[in-house]
C-alpha positions as a Markdown table, in Angstrom:
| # | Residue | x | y | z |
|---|---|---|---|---|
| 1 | Unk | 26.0 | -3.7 | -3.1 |
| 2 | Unk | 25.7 | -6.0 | -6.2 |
| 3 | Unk | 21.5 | -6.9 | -6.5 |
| 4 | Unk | 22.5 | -10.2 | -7.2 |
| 5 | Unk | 24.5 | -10.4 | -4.1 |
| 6 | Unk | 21.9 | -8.3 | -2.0 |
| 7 | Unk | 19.5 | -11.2 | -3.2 |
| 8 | Unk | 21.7 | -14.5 | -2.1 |
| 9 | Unk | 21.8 | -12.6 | 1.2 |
| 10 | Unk | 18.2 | -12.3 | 1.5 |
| 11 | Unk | 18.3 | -15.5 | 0.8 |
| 12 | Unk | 20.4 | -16.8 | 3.2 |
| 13 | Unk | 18.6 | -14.9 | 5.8 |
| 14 | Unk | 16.0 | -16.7 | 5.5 |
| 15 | Unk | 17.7 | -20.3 | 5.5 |
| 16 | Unk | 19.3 | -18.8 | 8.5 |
| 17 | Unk | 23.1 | -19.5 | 7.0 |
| 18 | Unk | 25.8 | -17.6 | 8.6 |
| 19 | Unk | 27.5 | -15.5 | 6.7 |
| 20 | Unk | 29.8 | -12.4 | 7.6 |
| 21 | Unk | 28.8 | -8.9 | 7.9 |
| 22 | Unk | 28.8 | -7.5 | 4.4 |
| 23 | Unk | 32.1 | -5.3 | 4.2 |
| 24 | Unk | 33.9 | -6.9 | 6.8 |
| 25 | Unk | 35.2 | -9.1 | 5.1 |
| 26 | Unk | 36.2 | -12.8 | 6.3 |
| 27 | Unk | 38.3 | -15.7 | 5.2 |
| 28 | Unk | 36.1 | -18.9 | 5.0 |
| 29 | Unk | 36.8 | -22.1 | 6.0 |
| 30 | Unk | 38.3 | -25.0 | 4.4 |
| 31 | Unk | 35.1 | -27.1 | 4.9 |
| 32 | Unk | 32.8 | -24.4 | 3.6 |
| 33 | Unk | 35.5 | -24.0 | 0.7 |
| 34 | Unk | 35.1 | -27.6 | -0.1 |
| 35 | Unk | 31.2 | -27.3 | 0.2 |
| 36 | Unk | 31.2 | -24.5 | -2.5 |
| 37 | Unk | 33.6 | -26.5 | -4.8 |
| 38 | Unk | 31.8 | -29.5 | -4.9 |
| 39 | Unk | 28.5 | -26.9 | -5.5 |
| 40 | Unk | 30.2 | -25.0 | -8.4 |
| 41 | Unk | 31.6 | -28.3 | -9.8 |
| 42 | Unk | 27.8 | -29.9 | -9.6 |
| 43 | Unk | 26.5 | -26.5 | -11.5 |
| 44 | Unk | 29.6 | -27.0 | -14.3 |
| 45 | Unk | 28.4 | -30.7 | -14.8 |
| 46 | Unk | 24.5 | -29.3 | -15.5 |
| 47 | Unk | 25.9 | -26.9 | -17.4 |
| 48 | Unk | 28.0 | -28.8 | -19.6 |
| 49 | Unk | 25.3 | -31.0 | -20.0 |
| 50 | Unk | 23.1 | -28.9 | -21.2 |
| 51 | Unk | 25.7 | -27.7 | -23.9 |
| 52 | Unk | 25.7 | -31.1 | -25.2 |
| 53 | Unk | 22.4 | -31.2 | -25.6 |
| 54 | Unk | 22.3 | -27.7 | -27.3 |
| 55 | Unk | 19.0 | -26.8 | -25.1 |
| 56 | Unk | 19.6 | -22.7 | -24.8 |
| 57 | Unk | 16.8 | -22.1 | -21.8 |
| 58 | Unk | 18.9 | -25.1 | -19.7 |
| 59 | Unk | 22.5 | -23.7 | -20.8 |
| 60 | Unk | 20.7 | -20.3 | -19.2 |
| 61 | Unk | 19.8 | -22.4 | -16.1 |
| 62 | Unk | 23.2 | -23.8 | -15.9 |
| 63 | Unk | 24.9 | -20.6 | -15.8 |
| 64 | Unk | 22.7 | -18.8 | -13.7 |
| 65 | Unk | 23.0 | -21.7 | -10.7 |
| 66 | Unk | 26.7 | -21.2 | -11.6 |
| 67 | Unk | 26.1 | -17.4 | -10.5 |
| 68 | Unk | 24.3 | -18.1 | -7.8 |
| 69 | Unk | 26.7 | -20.8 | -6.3 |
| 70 | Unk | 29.8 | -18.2 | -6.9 |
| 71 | Unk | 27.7 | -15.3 | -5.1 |
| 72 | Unk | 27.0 | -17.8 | -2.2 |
| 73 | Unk | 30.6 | -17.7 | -1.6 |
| 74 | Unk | 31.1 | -13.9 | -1.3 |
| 75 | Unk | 28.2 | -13.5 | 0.7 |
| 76 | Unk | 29.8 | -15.9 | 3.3 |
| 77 | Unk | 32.6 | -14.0 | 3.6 |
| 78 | Unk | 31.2 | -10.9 | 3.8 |
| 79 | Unk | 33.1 | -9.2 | 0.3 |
| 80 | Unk | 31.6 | -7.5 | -2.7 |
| 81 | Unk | 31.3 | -8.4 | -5.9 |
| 82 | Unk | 34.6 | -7.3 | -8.0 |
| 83 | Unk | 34.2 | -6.4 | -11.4 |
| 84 | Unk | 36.3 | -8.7 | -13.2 |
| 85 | Unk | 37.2 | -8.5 | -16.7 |
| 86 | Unk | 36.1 | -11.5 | -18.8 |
| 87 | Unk | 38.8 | -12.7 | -21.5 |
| 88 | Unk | 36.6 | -14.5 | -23.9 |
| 89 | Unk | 35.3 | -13.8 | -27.7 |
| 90 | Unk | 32.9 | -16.0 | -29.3 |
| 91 | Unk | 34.8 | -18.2 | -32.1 |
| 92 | Unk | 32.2 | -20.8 | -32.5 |
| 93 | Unk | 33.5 | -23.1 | -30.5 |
| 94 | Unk | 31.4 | -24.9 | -27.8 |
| 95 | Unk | 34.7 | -26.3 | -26.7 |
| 96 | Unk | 36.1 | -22.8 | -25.9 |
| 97 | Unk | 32.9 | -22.2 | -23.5 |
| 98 | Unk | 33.4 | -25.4 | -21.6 |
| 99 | Unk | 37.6 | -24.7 | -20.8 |
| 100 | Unk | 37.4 | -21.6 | -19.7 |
| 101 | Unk | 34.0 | -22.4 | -17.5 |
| 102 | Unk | 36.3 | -25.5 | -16.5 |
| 103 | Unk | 39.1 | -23.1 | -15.4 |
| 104 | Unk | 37.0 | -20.3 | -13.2 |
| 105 | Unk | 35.4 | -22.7 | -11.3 |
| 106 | Unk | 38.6 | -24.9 | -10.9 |
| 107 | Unk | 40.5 | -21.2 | -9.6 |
| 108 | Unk | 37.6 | -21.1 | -6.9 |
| 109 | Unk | 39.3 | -24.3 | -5.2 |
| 110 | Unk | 41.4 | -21.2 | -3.1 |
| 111 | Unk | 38.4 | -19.7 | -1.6 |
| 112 | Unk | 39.2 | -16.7 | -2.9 |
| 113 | Unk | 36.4 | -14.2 | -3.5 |
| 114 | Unk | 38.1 | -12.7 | -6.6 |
| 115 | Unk | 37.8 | -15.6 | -8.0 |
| 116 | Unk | 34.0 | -16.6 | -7.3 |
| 117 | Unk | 33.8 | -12.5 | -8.5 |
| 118 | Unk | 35.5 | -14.1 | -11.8 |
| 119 | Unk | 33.0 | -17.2 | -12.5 |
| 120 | Unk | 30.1 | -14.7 | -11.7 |
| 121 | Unk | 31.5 | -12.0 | -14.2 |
| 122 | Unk | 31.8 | -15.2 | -16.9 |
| 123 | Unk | 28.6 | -16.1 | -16.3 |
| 124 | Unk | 27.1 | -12.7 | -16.9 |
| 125 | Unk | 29.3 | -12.5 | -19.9 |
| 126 | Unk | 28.5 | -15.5 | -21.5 |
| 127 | Unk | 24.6 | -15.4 | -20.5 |
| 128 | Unk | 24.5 | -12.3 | -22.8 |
| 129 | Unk | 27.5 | -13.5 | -25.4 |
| 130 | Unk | 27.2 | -17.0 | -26.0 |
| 131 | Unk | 23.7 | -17.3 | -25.3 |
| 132 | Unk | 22.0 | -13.6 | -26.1 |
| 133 | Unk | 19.6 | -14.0 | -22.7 |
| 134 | Unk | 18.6 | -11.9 | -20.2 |
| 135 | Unk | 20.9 | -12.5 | -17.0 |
| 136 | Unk | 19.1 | -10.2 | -14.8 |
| 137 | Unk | 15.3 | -11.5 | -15.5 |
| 138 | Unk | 16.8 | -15.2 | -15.5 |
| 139 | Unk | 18.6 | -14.7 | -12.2 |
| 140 | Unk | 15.3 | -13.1 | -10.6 |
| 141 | Unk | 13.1 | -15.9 | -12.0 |
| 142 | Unk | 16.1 | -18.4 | -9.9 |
| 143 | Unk | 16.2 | -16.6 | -7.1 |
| 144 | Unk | 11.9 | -15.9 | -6.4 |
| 145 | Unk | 11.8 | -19.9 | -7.1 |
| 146 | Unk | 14.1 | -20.5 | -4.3 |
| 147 | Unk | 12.8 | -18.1 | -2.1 |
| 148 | Unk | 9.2 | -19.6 | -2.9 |
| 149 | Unk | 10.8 | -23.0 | -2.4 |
| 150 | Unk | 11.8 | -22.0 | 1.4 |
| 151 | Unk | 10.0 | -23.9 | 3.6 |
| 152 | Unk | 10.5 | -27.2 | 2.3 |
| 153 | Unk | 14.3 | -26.4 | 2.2 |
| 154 | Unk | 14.6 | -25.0 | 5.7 |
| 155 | Unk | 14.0 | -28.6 | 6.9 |
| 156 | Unk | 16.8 | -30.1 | 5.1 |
| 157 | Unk | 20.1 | -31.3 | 5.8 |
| 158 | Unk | 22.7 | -28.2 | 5.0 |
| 159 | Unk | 23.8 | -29.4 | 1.7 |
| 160 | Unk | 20.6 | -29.9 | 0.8 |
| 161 | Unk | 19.7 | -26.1 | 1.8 |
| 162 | Unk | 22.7 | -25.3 | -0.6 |
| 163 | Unk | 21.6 | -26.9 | -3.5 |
| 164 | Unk | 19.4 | -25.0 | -5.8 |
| 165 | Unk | 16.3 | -26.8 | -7.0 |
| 166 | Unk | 15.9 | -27.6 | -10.6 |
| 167 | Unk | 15.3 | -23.9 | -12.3 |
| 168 | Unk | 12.1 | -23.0 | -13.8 |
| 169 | Unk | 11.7 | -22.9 | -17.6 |
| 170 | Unk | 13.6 | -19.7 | -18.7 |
| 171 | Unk | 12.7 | -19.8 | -22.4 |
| 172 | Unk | 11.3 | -16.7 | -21.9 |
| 173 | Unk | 14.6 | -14.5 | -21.3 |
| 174 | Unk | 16.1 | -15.7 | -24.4 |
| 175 | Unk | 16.8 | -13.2 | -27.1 |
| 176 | Unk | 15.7 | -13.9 | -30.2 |
């Protein structure tokens, strides 16, 4: 199993979120479809944000919620994370990043976990080509804040639970 994905399970464990045995595989519903959307869609808008402000450590934060949000989805439904191939070249164009960011997370409206596998992939992609940062060590640094973060989530309402909390300062997993 993907670590990342063996993590948002963990994770959801211990929010107590149902998700589907991993490897047996599940179609989810239209409501929890919707719920992701409108998760992925509030990651895309901190995201592009942060682009427009040209601050690297919060584009890293951006597209690591991104990856988490996407990974959320395939944990629900029990699948594993596909290795999908990630059609983008750096031609200095901040413009470029935003449309295709625009287009994965718009292709996740279908619930399909190939596509969530797709906006993870891009993420991990453009974490290392766009941004030259550590994806792994910024994705561990989200993921022990959330789990620290627990018990004040646990008594929220569900989106809530869903919603990551601001990211901790990931300067430190930029390249140089």
């Amino acid at each position: 199993m993907n670590q990342h994905l063996a993590a948002i399970r963990a994770y959801h464990d211990a929010l107590s979120i149902p998700q589907a045995e991993h490897g047996a595989p599940v179609d989810i519903s239209d409501m929890d479809i919707i719920l992701r959307q409108a998760l992925l869609m509030d990651g895309g808008s901190e995201t592009f944000k942060a682009i427009k402000s040209g601050e690297m450590a919060a584009i890293l934060a951006g597209l690591t919620d991104l990856a988490y949000y996407s990974l959320s989805a395939i944990a629900l439904s029990g699948n594993e994370v596909s290795d999908e191939p990630v059609d983008w070249q750096h031609d200095g164009f901040v413009l470029s990043v935003m449309t295709l960011l625009s287009e994965e997370i718009d292709r996740c409206k279908d619930g399909d976990p190939k596509n969530y596998s797709a906006l993870y992939c891009l993420c991990v992609h453009l974490t290392k080509a766009f941004l030259n940062a550590d994806f792994n060590g910024a994705f561990q640094c989200v993921h022990a804040n959330n789990m620290a973060r627990l018990n004040a989530i646990k008594n929220a309402d569900r989106l809530t639970q869903l919603q990551l909390p601001k990211a901790p300062d990931l300067s430190e997993f930029m390249y140089e």
